[in-house]
C-alpha positions as CSV (number, residue, x, y, z in Angstrom):
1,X,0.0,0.0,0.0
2,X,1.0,3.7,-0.6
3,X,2.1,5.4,2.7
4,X,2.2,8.8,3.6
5,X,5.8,10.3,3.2
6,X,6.9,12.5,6.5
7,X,9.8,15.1,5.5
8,X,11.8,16.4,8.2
9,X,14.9,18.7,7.9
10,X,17.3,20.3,10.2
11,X,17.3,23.2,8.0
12,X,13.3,23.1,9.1
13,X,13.8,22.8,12.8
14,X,12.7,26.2,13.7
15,X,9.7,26.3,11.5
16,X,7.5,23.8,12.9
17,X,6.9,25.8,16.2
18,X,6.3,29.1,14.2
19,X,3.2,27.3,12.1
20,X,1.8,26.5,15.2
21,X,2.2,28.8,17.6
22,X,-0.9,31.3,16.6
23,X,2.3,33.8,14.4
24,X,0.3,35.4,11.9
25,X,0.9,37.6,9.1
26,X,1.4,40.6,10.5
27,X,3.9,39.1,12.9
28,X,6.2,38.4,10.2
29,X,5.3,41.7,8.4
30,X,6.8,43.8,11.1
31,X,9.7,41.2,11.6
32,X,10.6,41.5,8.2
33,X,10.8,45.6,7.9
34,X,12.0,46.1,11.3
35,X,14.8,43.7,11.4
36,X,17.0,45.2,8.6
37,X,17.2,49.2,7.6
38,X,19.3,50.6,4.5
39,X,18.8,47.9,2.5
40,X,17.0,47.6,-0.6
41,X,14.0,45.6,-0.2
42,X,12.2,46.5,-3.7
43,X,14.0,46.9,-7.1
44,X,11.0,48.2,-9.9
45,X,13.2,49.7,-13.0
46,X,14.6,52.9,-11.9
47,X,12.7,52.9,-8.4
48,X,14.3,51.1,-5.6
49,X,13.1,51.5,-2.1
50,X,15.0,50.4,1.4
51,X,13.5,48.7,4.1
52,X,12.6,51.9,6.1
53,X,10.9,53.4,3.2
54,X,8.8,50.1,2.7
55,X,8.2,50.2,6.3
56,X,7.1,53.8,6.0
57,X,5.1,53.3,3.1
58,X,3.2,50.2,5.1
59,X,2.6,52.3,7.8
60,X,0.7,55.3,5.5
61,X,-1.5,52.9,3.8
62,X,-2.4,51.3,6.9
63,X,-3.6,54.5,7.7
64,X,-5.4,55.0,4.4
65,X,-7.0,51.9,4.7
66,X,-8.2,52.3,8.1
67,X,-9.8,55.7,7.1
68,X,-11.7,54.3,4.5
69,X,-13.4,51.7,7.1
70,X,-11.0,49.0,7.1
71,X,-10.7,46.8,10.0
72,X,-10.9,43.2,11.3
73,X,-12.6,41.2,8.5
74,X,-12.7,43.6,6.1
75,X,-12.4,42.8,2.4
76,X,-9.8,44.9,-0.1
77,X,-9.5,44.1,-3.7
78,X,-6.9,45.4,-6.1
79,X,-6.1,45.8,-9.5
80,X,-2.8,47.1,-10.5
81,X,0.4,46.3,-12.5
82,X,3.4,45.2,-10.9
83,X,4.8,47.6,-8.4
84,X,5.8,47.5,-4.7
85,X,2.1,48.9,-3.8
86,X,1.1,45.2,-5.0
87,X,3.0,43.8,-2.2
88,X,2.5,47.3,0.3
89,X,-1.1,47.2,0.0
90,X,-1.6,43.5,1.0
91,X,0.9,44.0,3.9
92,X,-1.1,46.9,5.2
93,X,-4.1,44.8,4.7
94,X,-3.1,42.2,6.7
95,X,-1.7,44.3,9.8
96,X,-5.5,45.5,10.1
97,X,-6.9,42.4,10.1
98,X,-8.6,42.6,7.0
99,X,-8.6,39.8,3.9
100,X,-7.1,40.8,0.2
101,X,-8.3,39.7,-2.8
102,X,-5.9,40.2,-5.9
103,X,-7.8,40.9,-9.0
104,X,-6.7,39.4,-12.5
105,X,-5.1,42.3,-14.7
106,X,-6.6,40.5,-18.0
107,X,-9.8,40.1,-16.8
108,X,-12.8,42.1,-17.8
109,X,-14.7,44.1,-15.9
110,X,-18.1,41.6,-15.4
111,X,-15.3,39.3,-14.4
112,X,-14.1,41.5,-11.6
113,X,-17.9,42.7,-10.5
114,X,-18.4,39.0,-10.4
115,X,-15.1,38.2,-8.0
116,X,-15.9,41.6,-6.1
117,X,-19.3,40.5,-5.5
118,X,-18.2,37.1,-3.9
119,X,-15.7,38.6,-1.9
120,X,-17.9,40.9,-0.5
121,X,-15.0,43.8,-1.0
122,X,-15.5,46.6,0.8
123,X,-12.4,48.9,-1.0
124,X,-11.1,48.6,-4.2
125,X,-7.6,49.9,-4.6
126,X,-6.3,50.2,-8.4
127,X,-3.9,52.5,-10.1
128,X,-4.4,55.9,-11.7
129,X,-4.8,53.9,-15.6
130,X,-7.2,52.1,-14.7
131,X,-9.5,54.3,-12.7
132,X,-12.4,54.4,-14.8
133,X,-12.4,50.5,-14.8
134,X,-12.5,50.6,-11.2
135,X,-15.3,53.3,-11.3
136,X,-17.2,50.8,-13.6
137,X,-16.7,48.0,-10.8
138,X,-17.6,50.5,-8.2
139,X,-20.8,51.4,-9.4
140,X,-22.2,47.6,-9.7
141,X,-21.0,46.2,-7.1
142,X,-23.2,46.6,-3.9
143,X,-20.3,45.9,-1.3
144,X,-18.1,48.3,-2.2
145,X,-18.0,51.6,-0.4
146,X,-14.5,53.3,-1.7
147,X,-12.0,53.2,-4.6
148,X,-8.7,54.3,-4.0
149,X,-6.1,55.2,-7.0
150,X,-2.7,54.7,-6.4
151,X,-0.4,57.2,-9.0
152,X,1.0,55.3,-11.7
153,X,4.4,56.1,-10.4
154,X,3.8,54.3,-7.0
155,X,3.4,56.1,-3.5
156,X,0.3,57.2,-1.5
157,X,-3.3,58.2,-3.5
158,X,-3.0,61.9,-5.0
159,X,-3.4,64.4,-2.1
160,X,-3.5,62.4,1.1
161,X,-1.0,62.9,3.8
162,X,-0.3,60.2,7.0
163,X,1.9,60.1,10.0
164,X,4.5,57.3,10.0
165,X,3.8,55.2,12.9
166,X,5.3,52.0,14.3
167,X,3.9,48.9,13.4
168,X,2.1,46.6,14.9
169,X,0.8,43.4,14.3
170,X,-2.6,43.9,14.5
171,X,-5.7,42.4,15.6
172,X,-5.8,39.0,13.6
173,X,-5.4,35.3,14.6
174,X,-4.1,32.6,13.4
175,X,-7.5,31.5,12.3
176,X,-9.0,35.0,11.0
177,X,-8.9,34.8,6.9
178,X,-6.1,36.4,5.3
179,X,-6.2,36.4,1.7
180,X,-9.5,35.6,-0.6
181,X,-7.6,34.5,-4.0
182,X,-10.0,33.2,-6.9
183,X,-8.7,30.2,-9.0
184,X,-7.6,30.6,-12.4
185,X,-11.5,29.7,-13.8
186,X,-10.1,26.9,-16.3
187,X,-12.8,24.7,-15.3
188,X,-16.2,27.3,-14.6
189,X,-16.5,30.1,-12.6
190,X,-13.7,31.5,-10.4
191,X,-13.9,30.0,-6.6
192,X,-12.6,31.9,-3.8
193,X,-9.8,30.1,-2.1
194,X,-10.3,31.1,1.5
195,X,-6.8,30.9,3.7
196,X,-6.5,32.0,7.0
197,X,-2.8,33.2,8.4
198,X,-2.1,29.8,9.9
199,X,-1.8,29.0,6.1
200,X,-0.3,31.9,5.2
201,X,2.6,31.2,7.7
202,X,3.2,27.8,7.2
203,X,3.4,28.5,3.1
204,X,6.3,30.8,4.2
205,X,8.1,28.6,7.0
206,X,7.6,25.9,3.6
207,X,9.3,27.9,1.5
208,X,12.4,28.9,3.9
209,X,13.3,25.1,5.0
210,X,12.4,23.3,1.8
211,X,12.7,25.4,-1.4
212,X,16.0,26.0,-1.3
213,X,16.2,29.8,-1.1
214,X,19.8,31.7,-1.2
215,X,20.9,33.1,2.2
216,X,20.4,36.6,0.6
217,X,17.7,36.4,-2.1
218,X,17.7,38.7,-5.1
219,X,14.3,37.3,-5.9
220,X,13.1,38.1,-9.7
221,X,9.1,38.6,-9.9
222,X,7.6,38.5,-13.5
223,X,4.3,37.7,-12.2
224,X,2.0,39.6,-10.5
225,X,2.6,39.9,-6.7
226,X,-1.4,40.2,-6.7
227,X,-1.2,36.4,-7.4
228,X,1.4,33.6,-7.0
229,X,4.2,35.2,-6.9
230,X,3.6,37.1,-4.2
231,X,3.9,34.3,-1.9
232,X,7.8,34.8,-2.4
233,X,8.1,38.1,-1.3
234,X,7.7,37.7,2.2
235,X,10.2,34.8,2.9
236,X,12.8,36.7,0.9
237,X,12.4,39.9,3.0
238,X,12.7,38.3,6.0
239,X,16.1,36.9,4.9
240,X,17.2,40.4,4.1
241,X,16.7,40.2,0.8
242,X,15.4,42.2,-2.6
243,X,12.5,41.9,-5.0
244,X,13.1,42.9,-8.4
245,X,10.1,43.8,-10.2
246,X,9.1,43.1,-13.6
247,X,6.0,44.0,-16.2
248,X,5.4,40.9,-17.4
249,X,7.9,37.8,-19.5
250,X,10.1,39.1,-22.5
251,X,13.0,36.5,-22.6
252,X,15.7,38.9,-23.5
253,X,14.7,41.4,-20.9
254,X,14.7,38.7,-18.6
255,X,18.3,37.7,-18.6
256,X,18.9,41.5,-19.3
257,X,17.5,41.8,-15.6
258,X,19.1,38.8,-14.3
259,X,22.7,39.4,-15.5
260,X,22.4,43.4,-14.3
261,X,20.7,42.8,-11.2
262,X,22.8,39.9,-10.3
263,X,19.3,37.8,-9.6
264,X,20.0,34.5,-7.9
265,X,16.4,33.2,-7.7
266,X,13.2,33.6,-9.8
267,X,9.9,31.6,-10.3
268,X,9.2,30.5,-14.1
269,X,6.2,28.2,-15.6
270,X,7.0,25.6,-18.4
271,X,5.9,27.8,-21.3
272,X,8.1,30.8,-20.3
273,X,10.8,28.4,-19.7
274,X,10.3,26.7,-23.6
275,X,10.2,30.5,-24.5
276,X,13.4,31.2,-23.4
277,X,14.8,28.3,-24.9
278,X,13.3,28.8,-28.0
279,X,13.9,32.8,-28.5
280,X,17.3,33.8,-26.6
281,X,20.6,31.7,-26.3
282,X,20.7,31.8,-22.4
283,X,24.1,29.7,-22.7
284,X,25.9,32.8,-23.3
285,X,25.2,34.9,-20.9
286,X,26.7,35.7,-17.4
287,X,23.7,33.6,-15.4
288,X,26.4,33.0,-13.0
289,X,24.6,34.5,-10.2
290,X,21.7,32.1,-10.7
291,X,21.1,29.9,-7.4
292,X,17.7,28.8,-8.2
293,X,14.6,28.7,-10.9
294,X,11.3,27.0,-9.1
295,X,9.3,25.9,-11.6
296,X,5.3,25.5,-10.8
297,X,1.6,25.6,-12.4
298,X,1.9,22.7,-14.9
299,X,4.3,19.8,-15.6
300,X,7.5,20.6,-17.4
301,X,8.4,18.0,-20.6
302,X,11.3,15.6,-19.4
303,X,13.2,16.5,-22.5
304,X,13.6,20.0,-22.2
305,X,13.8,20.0,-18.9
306,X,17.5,18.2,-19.8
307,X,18.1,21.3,-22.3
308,X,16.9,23.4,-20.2
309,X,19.6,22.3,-17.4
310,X,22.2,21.8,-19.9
311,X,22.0,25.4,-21.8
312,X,20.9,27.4,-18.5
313,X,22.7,25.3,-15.6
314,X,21.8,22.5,-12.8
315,X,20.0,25.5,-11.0
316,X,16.0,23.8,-11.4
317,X,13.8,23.0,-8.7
318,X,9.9,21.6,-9.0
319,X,7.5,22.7,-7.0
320,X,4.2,21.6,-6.7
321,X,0.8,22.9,-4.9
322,X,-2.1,24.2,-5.4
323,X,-4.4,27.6,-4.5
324,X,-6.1,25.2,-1.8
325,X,-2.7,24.6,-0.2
326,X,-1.2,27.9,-0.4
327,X,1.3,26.6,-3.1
328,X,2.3,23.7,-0.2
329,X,3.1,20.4,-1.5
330,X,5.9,18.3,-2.9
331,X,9.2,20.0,-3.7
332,X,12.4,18.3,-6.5
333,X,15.3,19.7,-5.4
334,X,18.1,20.8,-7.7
335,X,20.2,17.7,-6.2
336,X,17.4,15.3,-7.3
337,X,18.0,16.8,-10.9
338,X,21.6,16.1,-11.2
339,X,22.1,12.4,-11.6
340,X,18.2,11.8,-12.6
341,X,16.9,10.0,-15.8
342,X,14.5,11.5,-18.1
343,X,12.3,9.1,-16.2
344,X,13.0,10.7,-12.6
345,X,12.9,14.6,-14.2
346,X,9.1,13.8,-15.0
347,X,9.2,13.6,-10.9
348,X,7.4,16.3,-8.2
349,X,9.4,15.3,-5.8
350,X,8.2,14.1,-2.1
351,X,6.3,16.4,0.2
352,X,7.7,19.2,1.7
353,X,8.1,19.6,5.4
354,X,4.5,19.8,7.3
355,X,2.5,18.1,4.2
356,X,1.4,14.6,4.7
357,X,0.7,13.3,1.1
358,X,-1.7,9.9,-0.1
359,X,-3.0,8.5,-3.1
360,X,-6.4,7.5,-3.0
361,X,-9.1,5.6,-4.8
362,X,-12.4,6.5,-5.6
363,X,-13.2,5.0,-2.3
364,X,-10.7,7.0,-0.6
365,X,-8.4,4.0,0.2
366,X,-4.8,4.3,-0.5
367,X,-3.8,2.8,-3.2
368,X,-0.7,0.1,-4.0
369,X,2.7,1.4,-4.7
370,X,3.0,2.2,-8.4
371,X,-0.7,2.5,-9.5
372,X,-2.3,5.7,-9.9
373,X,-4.5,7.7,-7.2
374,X,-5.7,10.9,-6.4
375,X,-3.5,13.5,-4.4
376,X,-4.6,13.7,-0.7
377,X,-3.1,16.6,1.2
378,X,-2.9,17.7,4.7
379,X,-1.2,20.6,6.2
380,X,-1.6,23.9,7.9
381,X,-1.6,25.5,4.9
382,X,-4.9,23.8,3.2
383,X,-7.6,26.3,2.5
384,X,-10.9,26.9,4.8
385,X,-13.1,26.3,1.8
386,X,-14.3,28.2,-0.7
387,X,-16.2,31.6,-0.5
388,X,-19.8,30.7,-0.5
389,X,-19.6,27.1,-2.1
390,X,-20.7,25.1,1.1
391,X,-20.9,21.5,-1.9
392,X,-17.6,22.3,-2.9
393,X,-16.0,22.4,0.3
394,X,-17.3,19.9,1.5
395,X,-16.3,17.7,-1.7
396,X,-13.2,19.2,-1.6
397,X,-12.3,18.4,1.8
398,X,-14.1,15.0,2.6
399,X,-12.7,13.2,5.5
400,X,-10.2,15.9,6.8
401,X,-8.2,15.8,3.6
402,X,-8.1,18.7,0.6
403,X,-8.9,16.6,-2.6
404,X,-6.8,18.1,-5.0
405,X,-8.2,16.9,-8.7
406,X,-4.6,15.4,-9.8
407,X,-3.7,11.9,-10.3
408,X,-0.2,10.5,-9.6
409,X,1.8,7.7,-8.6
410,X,4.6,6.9,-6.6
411,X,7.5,5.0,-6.9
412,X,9.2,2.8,-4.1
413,X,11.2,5.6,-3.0
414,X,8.8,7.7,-2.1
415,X,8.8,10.1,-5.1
416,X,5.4,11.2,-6.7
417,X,4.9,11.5,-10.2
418,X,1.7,14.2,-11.8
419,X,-0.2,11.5,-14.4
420,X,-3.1,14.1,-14.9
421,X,-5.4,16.2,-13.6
422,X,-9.1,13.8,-13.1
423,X,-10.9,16.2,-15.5
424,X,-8.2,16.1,-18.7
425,X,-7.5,11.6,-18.4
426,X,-9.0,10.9,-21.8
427,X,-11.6,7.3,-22.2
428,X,-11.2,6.2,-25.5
429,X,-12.2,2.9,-26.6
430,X,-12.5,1.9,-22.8
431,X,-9.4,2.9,-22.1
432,X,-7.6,5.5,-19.4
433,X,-5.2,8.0,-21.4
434,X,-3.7,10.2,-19.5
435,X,-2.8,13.6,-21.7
436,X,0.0,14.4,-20.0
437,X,2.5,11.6,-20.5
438,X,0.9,11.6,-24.5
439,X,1.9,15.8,-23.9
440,X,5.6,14.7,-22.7
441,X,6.1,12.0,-26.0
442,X,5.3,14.7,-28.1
443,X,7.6,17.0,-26.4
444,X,10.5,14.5,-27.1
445,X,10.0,14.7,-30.6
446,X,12.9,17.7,-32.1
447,X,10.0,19.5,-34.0
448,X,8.0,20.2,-31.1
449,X,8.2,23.2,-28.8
450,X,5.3,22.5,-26.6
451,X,2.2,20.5,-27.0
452,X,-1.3,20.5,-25.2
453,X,-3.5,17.2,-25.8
454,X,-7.6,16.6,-25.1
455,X,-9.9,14.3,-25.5
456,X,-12.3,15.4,-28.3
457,X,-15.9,13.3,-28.3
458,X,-16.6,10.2,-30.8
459,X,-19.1,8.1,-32.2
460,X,-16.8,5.3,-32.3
461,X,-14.4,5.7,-29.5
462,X,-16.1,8.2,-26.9
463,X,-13.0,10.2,-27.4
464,X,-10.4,10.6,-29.6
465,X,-6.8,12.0,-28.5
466,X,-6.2,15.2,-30.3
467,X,-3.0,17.3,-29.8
468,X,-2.4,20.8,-30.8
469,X,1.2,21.4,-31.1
470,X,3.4,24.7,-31.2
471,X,6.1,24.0,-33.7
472,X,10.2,24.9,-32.4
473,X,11.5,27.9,-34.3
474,X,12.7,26.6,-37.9
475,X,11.1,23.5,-37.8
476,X,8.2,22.0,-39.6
477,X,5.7,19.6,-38.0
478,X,5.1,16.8,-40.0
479,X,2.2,15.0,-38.5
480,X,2.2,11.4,-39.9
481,X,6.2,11.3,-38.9
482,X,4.7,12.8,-35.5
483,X,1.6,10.2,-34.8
484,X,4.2,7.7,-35.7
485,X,7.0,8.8,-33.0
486,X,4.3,9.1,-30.1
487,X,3.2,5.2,-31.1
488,X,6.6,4.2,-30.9
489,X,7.5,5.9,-27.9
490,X,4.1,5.3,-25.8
491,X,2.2,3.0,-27.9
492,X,-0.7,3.0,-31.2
493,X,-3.6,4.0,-28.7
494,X,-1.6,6.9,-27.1
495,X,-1.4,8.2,-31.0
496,X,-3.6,11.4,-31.5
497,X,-5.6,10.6,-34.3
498,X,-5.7,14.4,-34.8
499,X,-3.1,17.0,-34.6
500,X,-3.3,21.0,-35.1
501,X,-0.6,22.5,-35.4
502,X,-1.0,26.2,-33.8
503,X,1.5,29.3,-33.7
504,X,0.7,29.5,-30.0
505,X,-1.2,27.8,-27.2
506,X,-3.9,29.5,-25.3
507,X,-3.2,30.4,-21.7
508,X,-4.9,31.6,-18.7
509,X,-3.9,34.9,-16.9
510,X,-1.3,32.7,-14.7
511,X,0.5,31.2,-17.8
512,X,-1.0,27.6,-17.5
513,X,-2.3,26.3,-20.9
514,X,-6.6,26.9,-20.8
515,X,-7.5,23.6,-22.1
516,X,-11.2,24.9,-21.6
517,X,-11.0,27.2,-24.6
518,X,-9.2,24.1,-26.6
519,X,-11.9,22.3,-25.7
520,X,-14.5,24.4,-26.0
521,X,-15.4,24.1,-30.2
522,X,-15.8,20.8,-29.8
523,X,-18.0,20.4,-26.9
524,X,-20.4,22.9,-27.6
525,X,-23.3,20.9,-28.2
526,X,-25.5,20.7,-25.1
527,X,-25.7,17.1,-24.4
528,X,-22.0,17.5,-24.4
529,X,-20.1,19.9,-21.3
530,X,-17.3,21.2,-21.5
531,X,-15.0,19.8,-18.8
């Protein structure tokens, strides 16, 4: 039978008491600001702040916020680019007790009434641009009693004045609900992930004993701190570190950053990773500062994974987690990379410290070393529920366990391997295909740059594999010569029987491939959902 797998650490030692003690975020908040002075602690092109003008700047919008109504349980919302504020703003919001909600910056606006609604948002905070969209969200939205607008250029709203005060933790436990992020929507409507600061906590104690951060992080954010991202800012601040700032991925402004700023640690998805490799020639640039590149959101191919190493360095780490679990799960260390086979790189790695890990059947019994099951997590860091979806917490969380969605099997030494998420295995003919490993044979094959597959509804066969595939730079895609490499490498009924080739794949606003709109024209008749 498949057994849990317990992680423990010396490096971790001093963790476990902080994620159980009743610390909460604004205890770490004012550790982190107070604890170092003249240092830079945000880097955001030519603006770069020190600790004491952070902690000043936390300090004011606490302020702000309060005099707009916000307290204990209060709900703030914000849309902006990325900018310290991103990271200021939800600091302040937590040191009052209140819950933040980052809103989607590609979203429309009935997409932001509707997550505004949910969250019952009392204060929307957005910058000077995008003031009339806030006004629109405003105005529909019964909740919401203010709108802030932050200056394009960063510092307090237009006119207002505060005292600097010291700071204080605030009035929150370790039970009080911190931060109110909606899921990506890939599968229906946006859900409200609801994570207290005893989650909060442990995702950072997680992240300091197990992810392998540099002593001194120079921590590169491409991604909105509103999001994921942000869940990196905190851990590198209290190390005394910096956050460099960035508007989005462009591969070449990336290593510009990374080579001038001397980065040593950055989070990356699979597709900006293929991007980089396909567009720049990393190998010759000065990435000799480079600790550390966690990768996270979706599997990475095996195969260029192994380029990825050879042409960028032995500096790749796999994390895996989900909204519900504060991004707490299984980690692959960069050691785990060195000696592994293609085989081992398709690995997530074992559970980080805190996280007890199962496989499951339908049943909810574990299941025997080596066959597939779904991913059973518990930790500190697993959500409350969702935000008004009493079903789908409970579903979620049957039996004291979050339910994550994915499959995955083990191996006898404890290491998990993703197979699929439930909703994307593939029947056809009666039998289980999972997309991903047919995903990772097509990503082997030299013409392919990446590759999403679905299952696409048959008379015959239920479901037919189908693969859309983005073709590498230079290269054509021949399909015959590519149906016939997946049969040889996984077999004639892992074959798609359809392939599109497509300039680019399409992505949700946190970079994972939206196999909903793939899926979409071809499950549009009624008596067949999308899934």
């Amino acid at each position: 039978m498949s057994h849990p797998v317990h992680e423990h650490s010396a490096s971790a030692s001093a963790t476990a008491a902080t994620a159980s003690s009743g610390v909460t975020l604004g205890d770490l908040i004012v550790q982190a600001l107070t604890r170092h002075s003249s240092s830079e602690a945000f880097v955001a092109g030519d603006r770069r702040l020190t600790y004491v003008q952070v902690r000043d700047l936390v300090s004011q919008y606490v302020a702000a916020l309060a005099h707009r109504g916000v307290g204990l349980g209060a709900g703030v919302t914000m849309l902006s680019p990325n900018m310290p504020e991103s990271w200021i703003v939800q600091a302040a919001t937590y040191l009052l007790g209140a819950r933040f909600t980052g809103l989607q910056a590609l979203a429309s606006v009935e997409d932001h009434i509707v997550v505004c609604e949910d969250a019952e948002a009392t204060v929307l905070v957005v910058t000077a641009p995008l003031e009339e969209h806030g006004r629109q969200v405003l105005a529909e939205v019964g909740s919401l009693k203010h709108l802030m607008v932050i200056p394009a250029a960063g510092g307090l709203p237009e006119g207002e004045s505060y005292a600097v005060r010291p700071l204080v933790p605030g009035p929150a436990t370790e039970t009080d609900l911190a931060w109110l992020q909606y899921t990506g929507g890939t599968t229906g409507r946006p859900k409200g992930v609801m994570q207290p600061h005893r989650s909060m906590v442990q995702m950072v104690c997680a992240h300091m004993a197990d992810f392998e951060q540099p002593h001194l992080p120079r921590y590169l954010a491409p991604a909105p701190l509103t999001h994921a991202a942000g869940l990196g800012v905190l851990p590198t601040l209290l190390r005394g570190g910096t956050v460099v700032i960035e508007q989005g991925f462009d591969p070449g402004r990336f290593l510009d950053i990374i080579e001038a700023e001397r980065i040593n640690c950055v989070t990356g998805i699979p597709t900006m990773i293929y991007t980089l490799l396909d567009e720049e020639r990393p190998e010759t640039r000065d990435l000799s500062s480079l600790e550390v590149i966690w990768y996270a959101t979706g599997p990475m191919s095996p195969v260029r994974l192994a380029e990825a190493r050879e042409r960028i360095g032995p500096v790749f780490s796999q994390i895996y987690g989900q909204t519900e679990s504060t991004g707490i799960g299984t980690v692959l260390p960069k050691a785990a990379h060195e000696t592994a086979s293609l085989e081992r790189l398709a690995s997530c790695g074992r559970p980080v410290v805190g996280n007890r890990v199962r496989l499951i059947d339908e049943d909810g019994h574990d299941v025997p070393v080596g066959e597939v099951g779904e991913i059973a997590m518990r930790n500190r860091g697993v959500m409350l529920g969702y935000q008004n979806l009493p079903e789908e917490t409970e579903a979620a969380l049957k039996g004291g366990w979050l339910h994550t969605g994915d499959l995955a099997r083990q191996d006898d030494e404890g290491l998990l391997y993703i197979i699929d998420r439930k909703k994307d295995m593939i029947i056809s003919g009666g039998f289980n295909i999972y997309a991903s490993e047919v995903e990772a044979a097509l990503a082997g094959h030299p013409s392919v740059g990446s590759a999403a597959v679905i299952g696409v509804p048959d008379d015959r066969w239920g479901e037919i594999v189908t693969a859309f595939v983005v073709a590498r730079p230079g290269q054509d895609v021949d399909v015959l010569a590519l149906q016939s490499f997946v049969k040889q490498v996984k077999g004639s009924m892992y074959s798609p029987k359809k392939v599109v080739v497509v300039d680019s794949l399409p992505q949700t606003p946190v970079g994972k491939v939206d196999k909903k709109a793939l899926r979409a024209p071809y499950w549009s008749d009624p008596a067949r959902k999308v899934h």
